[in-house]
C-alpha positions in Angstrom: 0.0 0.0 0.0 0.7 3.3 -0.8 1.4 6.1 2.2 -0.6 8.5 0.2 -1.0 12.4 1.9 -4.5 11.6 3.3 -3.2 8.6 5.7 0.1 10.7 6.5 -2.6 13.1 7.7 -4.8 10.3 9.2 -2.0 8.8 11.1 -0.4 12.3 12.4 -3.7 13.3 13.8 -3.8 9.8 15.5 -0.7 10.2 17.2 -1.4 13.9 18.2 -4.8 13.1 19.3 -3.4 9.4 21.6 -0.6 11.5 23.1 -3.2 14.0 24.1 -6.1 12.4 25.6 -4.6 8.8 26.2 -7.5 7.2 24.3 -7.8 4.9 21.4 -9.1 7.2 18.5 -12.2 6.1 16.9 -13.5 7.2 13.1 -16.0 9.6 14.4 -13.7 11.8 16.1 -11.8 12.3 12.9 -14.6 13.2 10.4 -14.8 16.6 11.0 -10.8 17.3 11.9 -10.4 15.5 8.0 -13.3 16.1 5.8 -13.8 13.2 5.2 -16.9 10.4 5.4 -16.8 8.0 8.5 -16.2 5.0 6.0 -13.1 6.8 4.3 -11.7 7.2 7.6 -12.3 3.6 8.7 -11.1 2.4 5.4 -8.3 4.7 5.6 -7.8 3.5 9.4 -7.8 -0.6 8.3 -5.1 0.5 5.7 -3.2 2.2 8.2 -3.3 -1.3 10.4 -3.1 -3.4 7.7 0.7 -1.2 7.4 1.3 -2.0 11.0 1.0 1.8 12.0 -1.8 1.9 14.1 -2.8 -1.2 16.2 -6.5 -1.8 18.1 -6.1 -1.3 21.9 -7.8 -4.4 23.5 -11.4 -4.6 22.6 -12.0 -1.1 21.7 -12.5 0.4 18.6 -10.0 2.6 18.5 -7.0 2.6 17.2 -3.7 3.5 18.9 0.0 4.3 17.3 2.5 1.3 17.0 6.0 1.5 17.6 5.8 1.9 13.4 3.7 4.2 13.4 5.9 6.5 16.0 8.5 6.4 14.2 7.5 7.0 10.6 5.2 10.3 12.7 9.0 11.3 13.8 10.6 10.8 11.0 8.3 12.0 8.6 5.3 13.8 10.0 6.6 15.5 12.9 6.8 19.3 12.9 9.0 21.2 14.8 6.9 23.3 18.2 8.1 26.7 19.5 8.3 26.6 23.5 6.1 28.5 25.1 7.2 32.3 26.6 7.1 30.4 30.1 8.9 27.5 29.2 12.1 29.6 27.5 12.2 32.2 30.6 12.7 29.3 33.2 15.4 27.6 31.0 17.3 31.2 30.3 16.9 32.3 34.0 19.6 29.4 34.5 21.5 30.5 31.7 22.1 33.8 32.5 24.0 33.0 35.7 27.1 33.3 34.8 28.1 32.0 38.2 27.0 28.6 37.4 29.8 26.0 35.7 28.1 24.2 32.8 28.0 20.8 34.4 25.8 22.6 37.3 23.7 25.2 34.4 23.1 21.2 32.8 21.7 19.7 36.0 19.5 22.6 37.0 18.0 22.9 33.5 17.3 18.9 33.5 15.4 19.2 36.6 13.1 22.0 34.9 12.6 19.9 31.9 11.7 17.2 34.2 8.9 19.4 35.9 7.8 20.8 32.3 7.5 17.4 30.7 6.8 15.0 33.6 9.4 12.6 32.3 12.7 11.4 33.6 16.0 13.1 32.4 19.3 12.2 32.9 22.9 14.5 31.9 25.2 11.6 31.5 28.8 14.0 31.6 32.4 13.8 31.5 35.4 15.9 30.6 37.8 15.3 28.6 40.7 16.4 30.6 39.6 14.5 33.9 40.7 11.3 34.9 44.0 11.0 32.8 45.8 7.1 33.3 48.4 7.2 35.4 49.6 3.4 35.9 47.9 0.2 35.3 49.1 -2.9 37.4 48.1 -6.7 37.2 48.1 -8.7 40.0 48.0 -12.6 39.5 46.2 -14.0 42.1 47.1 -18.0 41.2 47.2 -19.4 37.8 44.0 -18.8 36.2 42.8 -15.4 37.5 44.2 -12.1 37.8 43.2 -8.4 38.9 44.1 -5.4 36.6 44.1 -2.3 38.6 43.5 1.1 36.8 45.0 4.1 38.7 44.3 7.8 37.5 46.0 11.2 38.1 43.0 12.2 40.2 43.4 9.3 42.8 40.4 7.0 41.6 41.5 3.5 41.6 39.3 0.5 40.0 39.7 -3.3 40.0 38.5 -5.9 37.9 39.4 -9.1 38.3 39.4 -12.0 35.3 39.6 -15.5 34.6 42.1 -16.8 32.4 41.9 -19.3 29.4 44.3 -22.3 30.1 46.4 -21.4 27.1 47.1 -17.3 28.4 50.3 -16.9 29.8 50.3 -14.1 33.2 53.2 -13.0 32.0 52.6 -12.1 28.6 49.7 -9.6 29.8 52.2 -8.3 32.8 54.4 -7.4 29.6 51.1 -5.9 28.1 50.8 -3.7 30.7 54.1 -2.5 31.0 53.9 -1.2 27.2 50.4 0.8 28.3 52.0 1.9 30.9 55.4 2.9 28.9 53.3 4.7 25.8 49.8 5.7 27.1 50.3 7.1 30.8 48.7 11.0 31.0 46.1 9.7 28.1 42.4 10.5 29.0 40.5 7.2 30.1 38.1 7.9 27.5 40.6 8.0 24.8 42.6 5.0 25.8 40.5 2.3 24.0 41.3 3.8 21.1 44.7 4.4 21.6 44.6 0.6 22.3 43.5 -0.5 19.0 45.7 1.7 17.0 48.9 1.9 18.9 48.9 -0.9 21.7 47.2 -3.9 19.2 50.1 -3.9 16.7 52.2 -3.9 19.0 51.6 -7.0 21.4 50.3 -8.7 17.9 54.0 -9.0 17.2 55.0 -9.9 20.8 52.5 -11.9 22.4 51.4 -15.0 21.2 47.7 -14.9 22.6 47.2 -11.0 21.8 43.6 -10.8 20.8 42.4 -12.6 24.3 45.3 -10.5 26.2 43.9 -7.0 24.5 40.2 -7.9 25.2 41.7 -7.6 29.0 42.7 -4.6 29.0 40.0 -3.1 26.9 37.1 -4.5 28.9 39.3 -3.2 32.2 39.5 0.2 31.2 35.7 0.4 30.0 34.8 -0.8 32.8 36.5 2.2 33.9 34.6 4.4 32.5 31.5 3.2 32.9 32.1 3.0 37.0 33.0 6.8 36.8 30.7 8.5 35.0 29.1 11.8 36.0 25.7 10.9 35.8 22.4 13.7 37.7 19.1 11.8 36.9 16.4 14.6 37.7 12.4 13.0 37.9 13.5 9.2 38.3 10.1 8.8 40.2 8.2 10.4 36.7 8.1 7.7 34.6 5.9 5.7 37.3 3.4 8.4 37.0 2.4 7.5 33.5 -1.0 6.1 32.9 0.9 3.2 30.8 2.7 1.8 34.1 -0.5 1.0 36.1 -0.3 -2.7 37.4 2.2 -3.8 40.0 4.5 -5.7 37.6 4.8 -2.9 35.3 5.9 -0.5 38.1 8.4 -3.1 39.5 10.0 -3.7 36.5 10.8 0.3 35.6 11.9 1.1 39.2 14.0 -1.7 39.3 15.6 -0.7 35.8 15.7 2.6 36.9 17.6 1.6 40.1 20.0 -0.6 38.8 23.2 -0.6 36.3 21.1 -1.0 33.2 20.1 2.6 33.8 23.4 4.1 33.1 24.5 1.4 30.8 21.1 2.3 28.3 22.0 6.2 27.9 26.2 5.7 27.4 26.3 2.8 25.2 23.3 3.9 22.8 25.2 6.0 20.1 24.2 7.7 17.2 26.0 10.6 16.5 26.2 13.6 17.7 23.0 14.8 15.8 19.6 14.6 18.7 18.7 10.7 18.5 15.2 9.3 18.9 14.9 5.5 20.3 11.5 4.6 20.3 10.4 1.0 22.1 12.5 -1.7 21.5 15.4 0.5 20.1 15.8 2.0 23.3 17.1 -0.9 24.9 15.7 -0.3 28.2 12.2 -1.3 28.1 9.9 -1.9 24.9 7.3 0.6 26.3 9.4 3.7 26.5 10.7 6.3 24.6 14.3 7.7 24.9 15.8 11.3 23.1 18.6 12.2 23.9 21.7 14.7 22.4 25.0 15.2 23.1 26.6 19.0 24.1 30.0 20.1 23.7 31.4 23.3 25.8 35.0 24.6 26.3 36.7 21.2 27.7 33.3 19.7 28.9 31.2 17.2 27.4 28.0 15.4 27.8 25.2 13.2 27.2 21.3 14.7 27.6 18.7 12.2 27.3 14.6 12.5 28.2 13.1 9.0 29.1 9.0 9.0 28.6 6.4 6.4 27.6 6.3 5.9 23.8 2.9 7.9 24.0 5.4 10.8 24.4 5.2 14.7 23.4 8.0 14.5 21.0 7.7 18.3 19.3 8.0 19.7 22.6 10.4 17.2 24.1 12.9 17.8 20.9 12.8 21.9 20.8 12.9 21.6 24.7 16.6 19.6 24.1 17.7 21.3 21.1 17.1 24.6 23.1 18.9 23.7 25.9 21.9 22.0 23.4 21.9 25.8 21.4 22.4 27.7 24.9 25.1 25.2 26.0 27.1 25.3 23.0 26.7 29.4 22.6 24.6 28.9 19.5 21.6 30.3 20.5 21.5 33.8 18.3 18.4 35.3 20.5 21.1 34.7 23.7 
């Protein structure tokens, strides 16, 4: 089938109208919006299912957006939203105090977007001149396991301990880490990975007979690292629950407990897209198939940083993406009308 204008307009008016009212929209109520007859529209509407955009809700009539059908309305059909007066003068009141360090301006804005929207944000940041390497050590504990201990100029020590394959050799990853410690001390933690694969892998693939299995070490050891350390402010964890979507027990338990645990952190630093505003709707989210996550990156002076809005699916996602795109322009100095 063909996704002529008059079903683009049938299914952007169906996602509008859901995300408003929280109801399954029914042929009547789009008549008059449309101009059309009720048995276009409910033609129009079986098409639209038939496509897999819009699904029925239970036993109702209605129809409600699929994950489909959010994402072809965001990719295709959604129209950018001007905030509001009300909304812009909270965000710049922040902005304008140029007391506040950025990582501080971040938090305080993510806490009014939290309030604005009723969804859970989360400033995931980091600089890139913190936490350079100072020494990495290995410590065999017997035969088959050791402990590699990263150590940064800033005092922060981590651990992480591994068990080896019968055929690694201690020894030839104590020689590994003499060479990271030889060539990559005073590198920031978040550039070492790389530095690994370009400079340290061809290298040790000339010196150590089990390199690929020794480098894997050393690269899940430093990422592990990183992930440990990360600067993260969640503002409105409790939001989310709120939603009408989340209303039996199970459903509650299993967001709090994903929003409690590692998964949380893990979900908004390992989903990467760019540094273009990124839209992960359901599944692609990997958190949970029933939410939403948006989320941008910002760039100022030597700090860096991850902003990311976490909602139900049934999410405002005009407002939410001039809401981050705002707050991305002030951070960065783009904003003209600053």
């Amino acid at each position: 089938m063909i996704m002529d204008e008059r079903k683009k307009a049938l299914l952007k008016e169906i996602v509008e109208t859901y995300v408003k009212t929280i109801k399954p929209v029914g042929s009547n109520s789009l008549c008059k919006k449309l101009k059309c007859s009720s048995a276009t529209i409910r033609n129009e509407m079986v098409a639209l299912e038939n496509m897999g955009y819009i699904e029925k809700n239970h036993i109702s009539s209605g129809r409600v957006p699929s994950e489909l059908g959010y994402r072809y309305y965001v990719e295709n059909l959604m129209e950018p939203k001007d905030l509001t007066g009300e909304d812009m003068l909270k965000l710049q009141t922040i902005f304008s105090n140029n007391d506040l360090q950025v990582s501080d301006a971040v938090s305080k804005c993510l806490e009014i977007i939290s309030d604005l929207t009723n969804y859970t944000s989360i400033v995931l940041g980091k600089s890139s001149n913190d936490n350079l390497l100072k020494q990495i050590n290995v410590i065999a504990l017997d035969e088959r396991r050791i402990i590699a201990v990263v150590c940064t100029d800033k005092g922060i020590v981590e651990n992480k301990q591994f068990v080896l394959d019968t055929n690694t050799d201690v020894s030839e990853i104590v020689k590994t880490s003499e060479i990271i410690n030889k060539m990559l001390v005073g590198t920031p933690i978040n550039k070492v990975a790389e530095k690994l694969e370009f400079e340290i892998k061809p290298i040790i693939a000339k010196r150590i007979k089990d390199y690929e299995t020794v480098y894997n070490i050393f690269y899940d050891a430093f990422n592990d690292f990183i992930k440990h350390n990360t600067n993260m402010h969640v503002s409105g964890r409790v939001n989310l629950l709120k939603e009408p979507e989340y209303e039996t027990t199970e459903d509650i338990k299993r967001i709090a407990s994903k929003l409690e645990d590692d998964s949380f952190k893990e979900m908004v630093s390992n989903i990467d897209g760019g540094e273009n505003l990124q839209i992960y709707i359901g599944k692609d989210s990997n958190f949970d198939d029933n939410v939403t996550v948006i989320k941008k990156k910002y760039k100022s002076g030597g700090e860096e940083g991850t902003i990311a809005i976490i909602g139900p699916k049934r999410m405002e996602y005009e407002r939410v993406v001039s809401l981050l795109n705002y707050m991305v322009d002030k951070i960065e100095g783009k904003d003209e009308r600053k």
